[in-house]
DRENPA-3360 file (N, C-alpha, C; in nm, 2 decimals, always signed):
BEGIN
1 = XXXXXXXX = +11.70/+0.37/+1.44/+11.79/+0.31/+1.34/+11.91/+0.27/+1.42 ~ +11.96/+0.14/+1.44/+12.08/+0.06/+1.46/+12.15/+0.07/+1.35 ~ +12.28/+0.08/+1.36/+12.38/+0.09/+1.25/+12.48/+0.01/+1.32 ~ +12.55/-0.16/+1.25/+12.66/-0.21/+1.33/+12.73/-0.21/+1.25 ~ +12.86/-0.28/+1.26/+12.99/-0.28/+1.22/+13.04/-0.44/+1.25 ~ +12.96/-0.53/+1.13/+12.96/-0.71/+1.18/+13.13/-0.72/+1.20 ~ +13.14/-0.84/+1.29/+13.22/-0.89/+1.34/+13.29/-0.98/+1.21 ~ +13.36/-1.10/+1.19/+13.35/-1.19/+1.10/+13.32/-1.32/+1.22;
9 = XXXXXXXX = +13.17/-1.38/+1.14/+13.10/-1.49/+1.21/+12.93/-1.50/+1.13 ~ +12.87/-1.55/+1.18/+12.73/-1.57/+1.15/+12.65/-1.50/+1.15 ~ +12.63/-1.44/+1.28/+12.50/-1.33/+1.28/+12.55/-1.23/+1.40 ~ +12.41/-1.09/+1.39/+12.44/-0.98/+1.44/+12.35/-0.98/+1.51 ~ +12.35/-0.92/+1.67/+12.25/-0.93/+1.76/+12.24/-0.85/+1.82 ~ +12.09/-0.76/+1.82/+12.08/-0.64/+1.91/+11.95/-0.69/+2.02 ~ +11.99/-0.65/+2.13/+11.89/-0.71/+2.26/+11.81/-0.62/+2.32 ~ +11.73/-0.61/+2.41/+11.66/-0.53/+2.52/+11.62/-0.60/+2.59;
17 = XXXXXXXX = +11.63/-0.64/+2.72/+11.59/-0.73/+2.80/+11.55/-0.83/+2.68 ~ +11.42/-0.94/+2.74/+11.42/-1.02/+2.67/+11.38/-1.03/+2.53 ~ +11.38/-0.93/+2.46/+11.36/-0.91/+2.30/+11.49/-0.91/+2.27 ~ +11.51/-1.00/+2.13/+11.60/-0.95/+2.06/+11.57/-0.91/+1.91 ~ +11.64/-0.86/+1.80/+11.69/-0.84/+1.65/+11.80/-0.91/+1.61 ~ +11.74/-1.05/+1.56/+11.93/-1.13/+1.54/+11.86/-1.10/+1.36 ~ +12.07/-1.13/+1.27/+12.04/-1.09/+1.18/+12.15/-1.20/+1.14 ~ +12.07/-1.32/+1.04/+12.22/-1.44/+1.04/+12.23/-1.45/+0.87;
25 = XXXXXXXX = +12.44/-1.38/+0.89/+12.41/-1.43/+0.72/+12.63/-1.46/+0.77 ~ +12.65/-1.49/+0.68/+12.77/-1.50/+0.64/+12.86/-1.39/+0.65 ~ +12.90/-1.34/+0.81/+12.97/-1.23/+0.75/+13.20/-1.25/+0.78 ~ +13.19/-1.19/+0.69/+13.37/-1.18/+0.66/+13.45/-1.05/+0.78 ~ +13.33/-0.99/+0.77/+13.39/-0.86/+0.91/+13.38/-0.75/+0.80 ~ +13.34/-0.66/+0.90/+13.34/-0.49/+0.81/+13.21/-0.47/+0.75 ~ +13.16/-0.53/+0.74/+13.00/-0.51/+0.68/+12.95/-0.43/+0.73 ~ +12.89/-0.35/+0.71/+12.77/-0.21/+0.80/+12.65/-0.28/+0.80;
33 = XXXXXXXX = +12.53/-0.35/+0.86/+12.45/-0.37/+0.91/+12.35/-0.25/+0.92 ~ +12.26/-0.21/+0.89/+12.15/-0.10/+0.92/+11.99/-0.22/+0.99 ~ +11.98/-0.16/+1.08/+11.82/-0.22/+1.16/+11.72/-0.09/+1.19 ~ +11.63/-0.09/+1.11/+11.53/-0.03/+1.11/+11.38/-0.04/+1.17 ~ +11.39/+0.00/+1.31/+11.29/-0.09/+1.36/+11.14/-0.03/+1.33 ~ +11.14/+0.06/+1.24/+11.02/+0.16/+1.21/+10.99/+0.10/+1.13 ~ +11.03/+0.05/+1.05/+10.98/-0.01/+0.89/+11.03/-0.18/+0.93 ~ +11.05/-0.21/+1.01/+11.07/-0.32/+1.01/+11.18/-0.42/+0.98;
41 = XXXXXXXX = +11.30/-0.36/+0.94/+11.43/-0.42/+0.77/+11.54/-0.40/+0.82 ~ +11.60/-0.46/+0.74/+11.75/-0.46/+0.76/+11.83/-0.45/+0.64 ~ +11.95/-0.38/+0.61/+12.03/-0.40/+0.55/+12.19/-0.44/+0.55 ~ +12.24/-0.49/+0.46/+12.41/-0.54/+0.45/+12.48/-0.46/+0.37 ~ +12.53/-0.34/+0.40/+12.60/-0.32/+0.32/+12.52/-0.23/+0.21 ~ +12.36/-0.20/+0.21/+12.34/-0.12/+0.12/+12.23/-0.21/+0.08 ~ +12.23/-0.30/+0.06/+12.14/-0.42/+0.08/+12.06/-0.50/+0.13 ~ +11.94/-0.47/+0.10/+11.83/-0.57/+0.16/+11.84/-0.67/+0.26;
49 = XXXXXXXX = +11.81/-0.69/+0.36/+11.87/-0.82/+0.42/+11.77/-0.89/+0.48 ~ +11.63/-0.80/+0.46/+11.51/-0.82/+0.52/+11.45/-1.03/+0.54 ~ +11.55/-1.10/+0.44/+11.51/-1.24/+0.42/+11.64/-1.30/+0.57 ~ +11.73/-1.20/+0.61/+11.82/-1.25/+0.66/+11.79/-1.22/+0.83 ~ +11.66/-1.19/+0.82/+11.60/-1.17/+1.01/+11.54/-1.25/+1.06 ~ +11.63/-1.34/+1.14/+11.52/-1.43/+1.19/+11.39/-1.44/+1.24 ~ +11.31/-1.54/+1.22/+11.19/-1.54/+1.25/+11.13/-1.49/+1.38 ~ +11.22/-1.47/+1.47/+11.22/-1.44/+1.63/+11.21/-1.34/+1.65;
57 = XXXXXXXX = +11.27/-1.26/+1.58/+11.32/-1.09/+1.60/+11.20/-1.08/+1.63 ~ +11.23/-0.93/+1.74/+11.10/-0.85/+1.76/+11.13/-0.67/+1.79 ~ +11.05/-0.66/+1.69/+11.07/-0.51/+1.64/+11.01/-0.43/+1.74 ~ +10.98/-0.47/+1.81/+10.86/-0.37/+1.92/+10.95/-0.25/+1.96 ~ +10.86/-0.14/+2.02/+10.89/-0.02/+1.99/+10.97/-0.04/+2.16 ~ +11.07/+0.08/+2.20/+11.13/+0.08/+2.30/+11.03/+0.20/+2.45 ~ +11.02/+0.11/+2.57/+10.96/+0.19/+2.69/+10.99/+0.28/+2.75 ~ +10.92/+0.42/+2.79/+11.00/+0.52/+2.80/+11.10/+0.51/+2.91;
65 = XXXXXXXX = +11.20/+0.62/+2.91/+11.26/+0.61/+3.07/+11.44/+0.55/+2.98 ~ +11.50/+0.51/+3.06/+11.63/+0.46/+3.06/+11.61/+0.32/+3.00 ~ +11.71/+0.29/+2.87/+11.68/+0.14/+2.78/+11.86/+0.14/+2.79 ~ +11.85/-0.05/+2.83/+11.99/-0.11/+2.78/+11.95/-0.16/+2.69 ~ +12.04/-0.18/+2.59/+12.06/-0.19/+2.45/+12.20/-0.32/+2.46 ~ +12.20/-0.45/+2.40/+12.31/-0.53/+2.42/+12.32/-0.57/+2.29 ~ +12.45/-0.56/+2.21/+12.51/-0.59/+2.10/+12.60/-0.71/+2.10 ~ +12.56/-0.84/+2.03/+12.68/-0.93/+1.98/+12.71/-0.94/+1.82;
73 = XXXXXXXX = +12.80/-0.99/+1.82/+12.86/-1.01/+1.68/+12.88/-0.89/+1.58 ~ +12.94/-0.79/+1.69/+12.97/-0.68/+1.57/+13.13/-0.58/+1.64 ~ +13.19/-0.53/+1.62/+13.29/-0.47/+1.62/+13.24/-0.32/+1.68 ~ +13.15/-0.25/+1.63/+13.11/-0.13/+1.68/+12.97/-0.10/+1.62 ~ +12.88/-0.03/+1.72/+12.77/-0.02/+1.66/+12.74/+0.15/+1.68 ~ +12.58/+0.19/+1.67/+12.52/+0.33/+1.69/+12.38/+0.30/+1.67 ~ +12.33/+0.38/+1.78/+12.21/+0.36/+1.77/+12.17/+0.53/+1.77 ~ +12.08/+0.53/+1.67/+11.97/+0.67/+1.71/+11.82/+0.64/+1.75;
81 = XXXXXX = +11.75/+0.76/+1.79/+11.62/+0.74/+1.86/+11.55/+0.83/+1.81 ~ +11.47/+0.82/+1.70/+11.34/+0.94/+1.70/+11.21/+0.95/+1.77 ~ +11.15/+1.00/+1.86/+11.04/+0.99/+1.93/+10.93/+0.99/+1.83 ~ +10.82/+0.95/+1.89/+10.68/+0.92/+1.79/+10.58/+0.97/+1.86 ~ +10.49/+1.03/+1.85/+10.35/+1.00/+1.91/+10.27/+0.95/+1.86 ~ +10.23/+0.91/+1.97/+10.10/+0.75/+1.87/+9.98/+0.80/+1.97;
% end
């Protein structure tokens, strides 16, 4: 789970090397953003936003070991990690 803190601007972007999660809607600033890469969704504020992820995004799961994580368009973010076995 990603939790941001939108900027005021367009859209919110979380990266990993060449993957990203962009999320474009209208924002005024202060919005809380939630990215759920388990289920796949997003929310604004409490709200669905799942129509507001671009077609690009990619949810793929993260490689073990040490991950950079790169954030635009947001003021502050948080990420948590729950491990899986698959």
């Amino acid at each position: 789970m990603i939790e941001l803190v939108a900027s005021a601007g367009s859209a919110v972007q979380v990266g990993c090397g060449s993957r990203v999660i962009r999320v474009e809607h209208a924002f005024i600033g202060g919005e809380v953003v939630r990215i759920d890469c388990e289920s796949e969704g997003a929310s604004i504020d409490g709200v669905d936003a799942r129509a507001d992820v671009t077609l690009g995004s990619d949810f793929s799961s993260l490689a073990p070991g040490n991950v950079t994580l790169t954030f635009t368009g947001c003021s502050g973010h948080v990420a948590t990690f729950r491990e899986r076995w698959l």
